[in-house]
DSSP file (Angstrom, degrees, kcal/mol; ACC not computed):
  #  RESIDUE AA STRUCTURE BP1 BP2  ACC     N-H-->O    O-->H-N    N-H-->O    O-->H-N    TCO  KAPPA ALPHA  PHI   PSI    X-CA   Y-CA   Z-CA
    1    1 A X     >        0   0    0      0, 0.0     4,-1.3     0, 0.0     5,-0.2   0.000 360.0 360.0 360.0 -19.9  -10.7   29.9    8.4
    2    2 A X  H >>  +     0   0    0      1,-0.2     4,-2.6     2,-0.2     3,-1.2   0.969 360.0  50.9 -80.5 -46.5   -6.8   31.3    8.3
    3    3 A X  H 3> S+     0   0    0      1,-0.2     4,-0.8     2,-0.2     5,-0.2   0.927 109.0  48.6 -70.1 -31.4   -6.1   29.6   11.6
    4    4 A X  H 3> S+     0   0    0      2,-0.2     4,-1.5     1,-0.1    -1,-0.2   0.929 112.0  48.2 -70.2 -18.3   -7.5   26.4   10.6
    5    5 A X  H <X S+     0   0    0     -4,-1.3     4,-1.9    -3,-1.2     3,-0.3   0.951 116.7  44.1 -67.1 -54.6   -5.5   26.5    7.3
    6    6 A X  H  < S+     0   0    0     -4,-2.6    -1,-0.2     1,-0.2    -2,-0.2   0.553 114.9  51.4 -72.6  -3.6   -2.1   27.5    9.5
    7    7 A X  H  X S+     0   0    0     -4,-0.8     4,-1.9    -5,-0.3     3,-0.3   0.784 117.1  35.2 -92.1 -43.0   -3.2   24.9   11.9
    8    8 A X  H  X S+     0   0    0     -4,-1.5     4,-1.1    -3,-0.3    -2,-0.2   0.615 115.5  54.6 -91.0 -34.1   -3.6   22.1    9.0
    9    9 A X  H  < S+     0   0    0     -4,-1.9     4,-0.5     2,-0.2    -1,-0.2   0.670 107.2  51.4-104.2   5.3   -0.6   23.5    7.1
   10   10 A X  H  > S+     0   0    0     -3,-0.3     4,-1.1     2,-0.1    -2,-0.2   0.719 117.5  45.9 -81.4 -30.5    1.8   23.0   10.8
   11   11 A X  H  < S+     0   0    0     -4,-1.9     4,-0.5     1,-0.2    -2,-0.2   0.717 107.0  51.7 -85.8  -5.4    0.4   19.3   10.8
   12   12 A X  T  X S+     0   0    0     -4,-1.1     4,-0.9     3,-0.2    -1,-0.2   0.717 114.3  42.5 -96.7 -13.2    1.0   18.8    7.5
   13   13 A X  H  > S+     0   0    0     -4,-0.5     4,-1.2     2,-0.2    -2,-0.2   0.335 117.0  46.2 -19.4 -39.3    4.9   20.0    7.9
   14   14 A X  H  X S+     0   0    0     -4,-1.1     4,-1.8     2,-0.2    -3,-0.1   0.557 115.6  46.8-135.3 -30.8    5.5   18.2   11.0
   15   15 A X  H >4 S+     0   0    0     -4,-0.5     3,-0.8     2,-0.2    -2,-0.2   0.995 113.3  49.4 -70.1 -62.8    3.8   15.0    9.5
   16   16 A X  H >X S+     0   0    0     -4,-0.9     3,-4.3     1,-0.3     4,-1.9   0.752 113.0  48.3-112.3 -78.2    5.8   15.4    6.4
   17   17 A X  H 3X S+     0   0    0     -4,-1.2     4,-1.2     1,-0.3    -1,-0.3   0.866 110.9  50.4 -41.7 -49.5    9.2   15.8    8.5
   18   18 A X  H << S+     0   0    0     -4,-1.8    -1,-0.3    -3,-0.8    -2,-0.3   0.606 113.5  39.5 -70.2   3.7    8.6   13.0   10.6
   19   19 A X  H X4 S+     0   0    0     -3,-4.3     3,-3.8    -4,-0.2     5,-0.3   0.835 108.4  63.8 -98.1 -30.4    7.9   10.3    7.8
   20   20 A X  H 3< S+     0   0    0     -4,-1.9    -2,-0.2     1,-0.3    -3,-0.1   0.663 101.1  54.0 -76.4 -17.4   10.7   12.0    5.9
   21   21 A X  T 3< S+     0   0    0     -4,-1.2    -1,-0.3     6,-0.1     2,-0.2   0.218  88.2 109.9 -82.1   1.5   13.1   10.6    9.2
   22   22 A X  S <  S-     0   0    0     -3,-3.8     6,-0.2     2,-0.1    85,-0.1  -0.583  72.6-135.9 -81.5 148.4   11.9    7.0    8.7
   23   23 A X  S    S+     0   0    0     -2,-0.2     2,-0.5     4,-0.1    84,-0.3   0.207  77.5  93.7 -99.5  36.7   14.1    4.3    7.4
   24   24 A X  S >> S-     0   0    0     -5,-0.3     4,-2.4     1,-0.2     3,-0.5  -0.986  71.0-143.9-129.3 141.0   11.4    2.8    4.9
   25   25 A X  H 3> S+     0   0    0     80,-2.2     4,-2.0    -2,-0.5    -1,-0.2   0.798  93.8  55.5 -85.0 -23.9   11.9    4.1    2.0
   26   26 A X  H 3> S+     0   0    0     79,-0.2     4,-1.6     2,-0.2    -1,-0.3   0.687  99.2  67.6 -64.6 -22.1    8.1    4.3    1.0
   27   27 A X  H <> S+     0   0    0     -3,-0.5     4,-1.1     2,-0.2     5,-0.3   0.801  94.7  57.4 -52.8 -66.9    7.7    6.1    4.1
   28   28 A X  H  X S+     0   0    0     -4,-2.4     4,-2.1    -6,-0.2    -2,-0.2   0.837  97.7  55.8 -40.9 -45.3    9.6    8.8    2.7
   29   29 A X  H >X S+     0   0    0     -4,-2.0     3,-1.3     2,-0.2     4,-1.2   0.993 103.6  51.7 -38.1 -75.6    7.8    9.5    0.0
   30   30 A X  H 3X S+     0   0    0     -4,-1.6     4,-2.2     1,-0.4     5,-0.2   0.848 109.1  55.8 -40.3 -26.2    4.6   10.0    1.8
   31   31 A X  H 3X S+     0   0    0     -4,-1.1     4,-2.5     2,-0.2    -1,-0.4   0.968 106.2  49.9 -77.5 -48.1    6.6   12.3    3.7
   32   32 A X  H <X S+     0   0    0     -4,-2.1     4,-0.6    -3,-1.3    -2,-0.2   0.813 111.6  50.6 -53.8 -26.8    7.6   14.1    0.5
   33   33 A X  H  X S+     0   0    0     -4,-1.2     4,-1.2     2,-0.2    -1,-0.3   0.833 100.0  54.4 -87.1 -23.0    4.4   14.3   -0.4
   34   34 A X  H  X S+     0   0    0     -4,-2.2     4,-2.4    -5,-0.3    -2,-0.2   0.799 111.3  57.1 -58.8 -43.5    2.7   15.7    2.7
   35   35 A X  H  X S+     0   0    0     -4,-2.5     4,-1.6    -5,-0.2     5,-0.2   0.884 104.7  43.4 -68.1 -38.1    5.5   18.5    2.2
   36   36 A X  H  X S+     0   0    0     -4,-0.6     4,-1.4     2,-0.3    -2,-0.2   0.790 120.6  45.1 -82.6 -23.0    4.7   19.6   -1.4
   37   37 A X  H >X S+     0   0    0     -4,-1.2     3,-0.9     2,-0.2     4,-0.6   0.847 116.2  48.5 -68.4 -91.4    0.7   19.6   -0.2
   38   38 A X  H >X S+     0   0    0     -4,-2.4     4,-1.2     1,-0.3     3,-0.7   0.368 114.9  43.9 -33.7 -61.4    2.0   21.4    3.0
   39   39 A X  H 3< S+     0   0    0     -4,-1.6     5,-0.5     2,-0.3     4,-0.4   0.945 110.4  53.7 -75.0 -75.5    3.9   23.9    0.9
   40   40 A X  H <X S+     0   0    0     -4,-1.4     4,-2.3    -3,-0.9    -1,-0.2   0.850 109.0  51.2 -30.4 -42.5    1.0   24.5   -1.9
   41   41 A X  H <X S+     0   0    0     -3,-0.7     4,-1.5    -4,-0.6    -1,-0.3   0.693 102.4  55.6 -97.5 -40.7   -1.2   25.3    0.9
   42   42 A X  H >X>S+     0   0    0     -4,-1.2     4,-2.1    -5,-0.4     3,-0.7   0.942 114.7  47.6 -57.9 -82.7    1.4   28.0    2.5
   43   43 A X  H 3>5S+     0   0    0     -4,-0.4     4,-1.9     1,-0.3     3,-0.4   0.728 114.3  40.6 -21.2 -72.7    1.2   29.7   -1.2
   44   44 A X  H 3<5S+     0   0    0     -4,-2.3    -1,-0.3    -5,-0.5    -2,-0.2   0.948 121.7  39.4 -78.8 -36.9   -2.3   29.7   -1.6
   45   45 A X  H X<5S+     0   0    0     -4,-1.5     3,-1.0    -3,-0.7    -1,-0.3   0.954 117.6  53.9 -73.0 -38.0   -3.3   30.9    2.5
   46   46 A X  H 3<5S+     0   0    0     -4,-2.1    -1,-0.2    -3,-0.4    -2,-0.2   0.722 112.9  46.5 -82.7 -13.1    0.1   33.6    2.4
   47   47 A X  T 3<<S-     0   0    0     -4,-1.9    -1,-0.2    -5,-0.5    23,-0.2   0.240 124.8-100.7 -87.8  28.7   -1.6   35.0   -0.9
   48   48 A X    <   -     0   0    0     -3,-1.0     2,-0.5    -5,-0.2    -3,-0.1   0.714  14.7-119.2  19.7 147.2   -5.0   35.3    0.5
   49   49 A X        +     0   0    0     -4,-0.1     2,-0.4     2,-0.1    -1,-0.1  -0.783  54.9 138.5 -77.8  70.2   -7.9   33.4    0.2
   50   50 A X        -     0   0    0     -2,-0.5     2,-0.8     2,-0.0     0, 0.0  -0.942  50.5-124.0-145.0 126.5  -10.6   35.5   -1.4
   51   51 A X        +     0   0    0     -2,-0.4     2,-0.2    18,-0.0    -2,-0.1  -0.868  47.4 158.7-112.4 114.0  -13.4   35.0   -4.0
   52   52 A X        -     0   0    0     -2,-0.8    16,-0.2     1,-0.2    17,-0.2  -0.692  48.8 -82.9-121.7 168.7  -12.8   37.4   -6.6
   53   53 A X  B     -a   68   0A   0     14,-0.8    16,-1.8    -2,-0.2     2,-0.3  -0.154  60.9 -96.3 -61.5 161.6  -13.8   37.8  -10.2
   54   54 A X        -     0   0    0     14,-0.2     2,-5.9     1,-0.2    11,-0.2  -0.295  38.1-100.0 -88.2 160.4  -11.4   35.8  -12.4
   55   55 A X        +     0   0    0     -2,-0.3    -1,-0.2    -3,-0.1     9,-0.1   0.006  59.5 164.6 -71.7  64.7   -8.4   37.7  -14.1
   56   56 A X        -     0   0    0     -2,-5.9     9,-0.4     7,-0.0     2,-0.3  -0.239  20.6-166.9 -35.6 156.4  -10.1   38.2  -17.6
   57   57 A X        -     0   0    0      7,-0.2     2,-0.1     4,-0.1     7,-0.1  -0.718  13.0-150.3-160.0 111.2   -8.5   40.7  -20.0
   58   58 A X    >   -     0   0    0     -2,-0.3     3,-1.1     5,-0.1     5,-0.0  -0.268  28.5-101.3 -71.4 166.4  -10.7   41.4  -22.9
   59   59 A X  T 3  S+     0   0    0      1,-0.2    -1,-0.0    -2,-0.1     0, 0.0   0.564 127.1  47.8 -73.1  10.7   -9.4   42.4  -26.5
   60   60 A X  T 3  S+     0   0    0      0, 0.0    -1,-0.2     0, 0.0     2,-0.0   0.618 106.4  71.5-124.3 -32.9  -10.1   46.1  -25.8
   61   61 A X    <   -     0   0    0     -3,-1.1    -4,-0.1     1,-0.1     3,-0.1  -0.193  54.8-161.0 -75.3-167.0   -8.1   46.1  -21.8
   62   62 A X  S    S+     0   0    0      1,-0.2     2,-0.3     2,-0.1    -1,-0.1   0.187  77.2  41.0-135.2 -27.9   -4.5   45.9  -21.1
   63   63 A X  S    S-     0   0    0      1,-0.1    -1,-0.2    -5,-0.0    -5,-0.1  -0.983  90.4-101.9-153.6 116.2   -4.9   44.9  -17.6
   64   64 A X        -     0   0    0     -2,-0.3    -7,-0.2    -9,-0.1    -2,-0.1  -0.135  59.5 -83.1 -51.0 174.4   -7.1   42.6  -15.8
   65   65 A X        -     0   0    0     -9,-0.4     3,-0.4   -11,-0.2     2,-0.4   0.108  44.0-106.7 -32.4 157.0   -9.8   44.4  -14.0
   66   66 A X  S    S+     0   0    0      1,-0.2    -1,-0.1    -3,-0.1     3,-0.1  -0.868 114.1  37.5 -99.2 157.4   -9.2   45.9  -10.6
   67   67 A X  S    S+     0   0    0     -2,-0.4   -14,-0.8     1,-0.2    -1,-0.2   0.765  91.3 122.1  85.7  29.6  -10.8   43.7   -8.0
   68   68 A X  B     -a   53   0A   0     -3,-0.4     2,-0.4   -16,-0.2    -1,-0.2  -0.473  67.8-109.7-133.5 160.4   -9.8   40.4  -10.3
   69   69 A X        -     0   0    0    -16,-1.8     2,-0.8    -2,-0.2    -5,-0.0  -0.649  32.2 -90.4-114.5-171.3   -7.8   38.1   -8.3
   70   70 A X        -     0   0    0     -2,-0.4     3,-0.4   -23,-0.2     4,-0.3  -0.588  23.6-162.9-123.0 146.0   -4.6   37.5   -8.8
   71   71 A X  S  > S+     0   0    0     -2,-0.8     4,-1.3     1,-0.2    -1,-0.2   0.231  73.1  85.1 -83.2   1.5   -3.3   34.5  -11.1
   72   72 A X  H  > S+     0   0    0      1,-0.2     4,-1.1     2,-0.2    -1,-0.2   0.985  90.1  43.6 -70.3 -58.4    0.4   34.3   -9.7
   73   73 A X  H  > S+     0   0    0     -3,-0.4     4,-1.2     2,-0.2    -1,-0.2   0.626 115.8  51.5 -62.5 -12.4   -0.2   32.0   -6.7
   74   74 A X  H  > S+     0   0    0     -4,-0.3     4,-2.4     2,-0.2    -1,-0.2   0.976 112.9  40.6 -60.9 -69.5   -2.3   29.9   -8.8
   75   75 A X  H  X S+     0   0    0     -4,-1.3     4,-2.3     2,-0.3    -2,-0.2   0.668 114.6  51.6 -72.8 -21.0   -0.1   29.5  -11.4
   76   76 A X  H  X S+     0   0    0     -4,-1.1     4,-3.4     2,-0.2     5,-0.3   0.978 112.6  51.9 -87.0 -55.1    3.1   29.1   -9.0
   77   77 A X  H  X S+     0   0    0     -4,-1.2     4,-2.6     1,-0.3    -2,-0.3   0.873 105.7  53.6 -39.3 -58.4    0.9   26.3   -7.1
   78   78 A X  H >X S+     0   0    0     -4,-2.4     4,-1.6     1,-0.3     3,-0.5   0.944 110.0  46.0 -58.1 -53.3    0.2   24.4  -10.5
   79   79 A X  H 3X S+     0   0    0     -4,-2.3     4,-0.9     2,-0.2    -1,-0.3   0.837 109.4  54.1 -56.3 -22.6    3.9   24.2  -11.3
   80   80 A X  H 3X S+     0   0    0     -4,-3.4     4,-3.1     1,-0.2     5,-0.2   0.852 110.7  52.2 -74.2 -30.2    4.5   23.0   -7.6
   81   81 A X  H <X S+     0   0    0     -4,-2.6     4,-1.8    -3,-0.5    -1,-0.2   0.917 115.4  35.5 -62.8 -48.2    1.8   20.3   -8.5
   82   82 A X  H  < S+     0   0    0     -4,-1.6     4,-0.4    -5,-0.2    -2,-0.2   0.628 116.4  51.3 -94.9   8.5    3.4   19.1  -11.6
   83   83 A X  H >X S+     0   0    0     -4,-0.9     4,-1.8    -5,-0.2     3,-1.7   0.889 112.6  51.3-101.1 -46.7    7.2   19.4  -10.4
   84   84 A X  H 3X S+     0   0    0     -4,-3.1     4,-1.7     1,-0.3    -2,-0.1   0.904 109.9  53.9 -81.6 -16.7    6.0   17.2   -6.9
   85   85 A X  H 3X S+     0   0    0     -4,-1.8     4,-1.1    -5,-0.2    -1,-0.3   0.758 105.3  50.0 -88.8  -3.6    4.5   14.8   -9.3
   86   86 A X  H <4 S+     0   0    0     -3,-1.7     4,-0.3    -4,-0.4    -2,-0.2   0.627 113.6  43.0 -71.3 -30.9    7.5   14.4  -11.0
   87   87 A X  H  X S+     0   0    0     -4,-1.8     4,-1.3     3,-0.1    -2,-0.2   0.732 112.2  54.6 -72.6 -21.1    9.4   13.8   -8.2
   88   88 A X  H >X S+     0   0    0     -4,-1.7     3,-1.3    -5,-0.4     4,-0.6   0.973 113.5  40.2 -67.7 -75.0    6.9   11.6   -6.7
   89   89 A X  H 3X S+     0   0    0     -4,-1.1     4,-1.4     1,-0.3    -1,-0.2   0.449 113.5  49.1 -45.5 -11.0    6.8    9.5   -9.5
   90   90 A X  H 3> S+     0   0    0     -4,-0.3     4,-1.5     2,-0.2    -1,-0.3   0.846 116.7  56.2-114.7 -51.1   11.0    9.5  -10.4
   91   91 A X  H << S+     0   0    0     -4,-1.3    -2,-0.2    -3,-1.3     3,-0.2   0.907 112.9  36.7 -45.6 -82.7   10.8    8.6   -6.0
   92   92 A X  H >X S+     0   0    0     -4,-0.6     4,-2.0     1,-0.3     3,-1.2   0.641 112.7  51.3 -66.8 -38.4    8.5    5.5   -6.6
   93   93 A X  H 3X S+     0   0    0     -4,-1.4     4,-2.2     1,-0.3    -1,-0.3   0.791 118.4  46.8 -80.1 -22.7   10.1    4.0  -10.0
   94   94 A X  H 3< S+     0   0    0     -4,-1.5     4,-0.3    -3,-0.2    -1,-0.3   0.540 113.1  46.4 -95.0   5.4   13.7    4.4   -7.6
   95   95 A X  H <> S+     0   0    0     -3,-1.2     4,-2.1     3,-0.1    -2,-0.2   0.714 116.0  46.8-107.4 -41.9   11.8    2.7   -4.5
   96   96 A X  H  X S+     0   0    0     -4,-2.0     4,-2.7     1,-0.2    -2,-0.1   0.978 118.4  45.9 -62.1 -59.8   10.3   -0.4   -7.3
   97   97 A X  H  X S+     0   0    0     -4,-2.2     4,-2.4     1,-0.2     3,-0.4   0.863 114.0  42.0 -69.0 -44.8   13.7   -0.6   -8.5
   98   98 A X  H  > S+     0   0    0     -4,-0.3     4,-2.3     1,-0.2     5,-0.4   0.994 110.7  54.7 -42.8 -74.9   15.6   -0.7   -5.2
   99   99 A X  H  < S+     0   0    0     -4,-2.1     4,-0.4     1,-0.2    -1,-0.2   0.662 107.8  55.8 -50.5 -18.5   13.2   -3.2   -3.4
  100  100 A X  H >< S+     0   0    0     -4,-2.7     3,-0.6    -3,-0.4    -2,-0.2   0.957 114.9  38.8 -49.7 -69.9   13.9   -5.5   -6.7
  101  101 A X  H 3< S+     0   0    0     -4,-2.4    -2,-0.2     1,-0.2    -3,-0.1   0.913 135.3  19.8 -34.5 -67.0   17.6   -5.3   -6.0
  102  102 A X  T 3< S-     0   0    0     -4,-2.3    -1,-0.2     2,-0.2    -3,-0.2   0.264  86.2-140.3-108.3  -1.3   17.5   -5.6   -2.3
  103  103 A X  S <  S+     0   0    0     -3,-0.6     2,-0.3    -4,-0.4    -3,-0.2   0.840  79.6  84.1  -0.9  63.5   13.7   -7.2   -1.6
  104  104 A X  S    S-     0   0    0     -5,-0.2    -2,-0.2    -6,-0.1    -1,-0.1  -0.977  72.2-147.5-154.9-177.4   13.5   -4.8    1.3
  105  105 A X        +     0   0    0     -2,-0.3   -80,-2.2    -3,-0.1     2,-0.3   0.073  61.4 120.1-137.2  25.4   12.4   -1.0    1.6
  106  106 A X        -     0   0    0    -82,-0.2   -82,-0.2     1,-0.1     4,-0.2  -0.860  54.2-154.5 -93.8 122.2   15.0   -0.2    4.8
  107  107 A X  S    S+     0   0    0     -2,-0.3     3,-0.4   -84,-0.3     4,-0.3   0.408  89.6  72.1 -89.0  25.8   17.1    2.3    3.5
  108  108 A X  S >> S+     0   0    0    -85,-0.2     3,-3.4     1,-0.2     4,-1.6   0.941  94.6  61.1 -74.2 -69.1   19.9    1.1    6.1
  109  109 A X  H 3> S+     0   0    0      1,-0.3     4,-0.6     2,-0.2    -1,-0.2   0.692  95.4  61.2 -24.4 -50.6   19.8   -1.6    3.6
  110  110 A X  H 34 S+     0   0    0     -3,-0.4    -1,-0.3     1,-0.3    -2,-0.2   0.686 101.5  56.7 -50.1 -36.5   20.9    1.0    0.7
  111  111 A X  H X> S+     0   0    0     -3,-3.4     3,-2.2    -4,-0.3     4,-0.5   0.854  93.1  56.4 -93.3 -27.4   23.4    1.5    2.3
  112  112 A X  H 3< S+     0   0    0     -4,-1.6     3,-0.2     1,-0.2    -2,-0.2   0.678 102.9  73.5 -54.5  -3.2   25.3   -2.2    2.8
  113  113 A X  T 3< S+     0   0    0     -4,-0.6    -1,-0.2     1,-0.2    -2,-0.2   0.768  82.2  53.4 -84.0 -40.8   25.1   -2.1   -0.8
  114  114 A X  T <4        0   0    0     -3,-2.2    -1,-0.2     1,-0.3    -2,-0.1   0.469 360.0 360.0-115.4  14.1   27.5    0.2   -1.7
  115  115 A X     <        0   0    0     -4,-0.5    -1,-0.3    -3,-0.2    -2,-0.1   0.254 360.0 360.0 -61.5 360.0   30.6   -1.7    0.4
């Protein structure tokens, strides 16, 4: 299962670079997104992949359980979910607004603009 995960998480990297070299601008996004999935997916497979009990701490511990699994990559993965959907979203409202200006989505375009 690790090698399909490291297999899945090279194609999703290598997709992710190549859209991220395209001159449409929507096309970049996708690519930006493929990279923050491709990136989550490094976290969670370089923390291992293991079903363990969940990291409870009752009023009486200090310390989850030993054997518990551990709540950092989870929690670094959740912020990487809501910071790439804030970037996604702040990406797409600056691709609407551009393609309103410019009615195209070449960012070649972006650039005659600023002559």
């Amino acid at each position: 299962m690790q090698i399909s995960l490291v297999l899945l998480i090279a194609v999703l990297f290598g997709c992710g670079f190549y859209l991220l070299m395209r001159r449409s601008f929507l096309k970049v996004i996708l690519g930006l997104m493929l990279l923050s999935h491709a990136a989550n997916l490094l976290v969670f497979t370089a923390a291992g992949i293991v079903r363990d009990a969940p990291p409870l701490v009752h009023d009486s511990m200090s310390a989850p359980p030993a054997g518990s699994a551990d709540p950092v990559p989870q929690a670094l993965v959740l912020t990487a979910i809501v910071i790439s959907f804030g970037i996604t979203a702040f990406a797409l409202v600056l691709f609407r607004r551009a393609y309103d200006v410019l009615g195209s989505d070449d960012i070649d375009e972006l650039r005659r603009t600023e002559t």
